[in-house]
N, C-alpha and C positions, 0 to 999 in steps of 0.2 A: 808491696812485696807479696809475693803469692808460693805458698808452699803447694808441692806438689810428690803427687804418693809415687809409689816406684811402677802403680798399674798406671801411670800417668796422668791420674782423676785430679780435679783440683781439692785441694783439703780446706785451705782459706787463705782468704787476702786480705790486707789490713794496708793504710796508706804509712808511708816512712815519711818519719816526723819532718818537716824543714826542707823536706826536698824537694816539693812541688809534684810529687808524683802521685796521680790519682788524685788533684786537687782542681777544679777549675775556676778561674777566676774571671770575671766580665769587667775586665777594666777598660776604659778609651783613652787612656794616654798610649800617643804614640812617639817614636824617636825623632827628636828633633836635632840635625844636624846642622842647623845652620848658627848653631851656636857651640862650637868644640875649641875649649880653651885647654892647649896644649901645658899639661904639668911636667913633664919631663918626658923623653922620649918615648915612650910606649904609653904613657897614659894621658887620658883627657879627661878635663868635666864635662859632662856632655847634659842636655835637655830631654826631657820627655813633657808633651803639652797633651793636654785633656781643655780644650774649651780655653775661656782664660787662665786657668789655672795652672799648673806648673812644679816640675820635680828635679832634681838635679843632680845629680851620681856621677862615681867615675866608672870610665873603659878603658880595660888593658890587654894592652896586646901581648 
């Protein structure tokens, strides 16, 4: 989040907590679709793989 003066200088920025913004991350999991188990109509578990390793979340539509 960045405030900004009315001469339109920047005053200061700070990152908003949980948002992901201003934060970078260097992860290698990437989306793995070939595994999407349908929960009900809009949503799915779906895969993320990194190496052998492995995460598992849903996606909703």
């Amino acid at each position: 989040m960045s405030i900004i003066t009315n001469d339109g200088v920047l005053a200061s920025t700070r990152d908003i907590p949980n948002s992901g913004v201003g934060k970078t991350y260097n992860f290698c999991y990437e989306l793995d679709l070939s595994f999407a188990t349908p929960v009900d109509e809009d949503t799915f578990i779906i895969r993320s793989r990194c190496g052998n390793s492995a995460r598992y979340g849903y996606l909703k539509f």
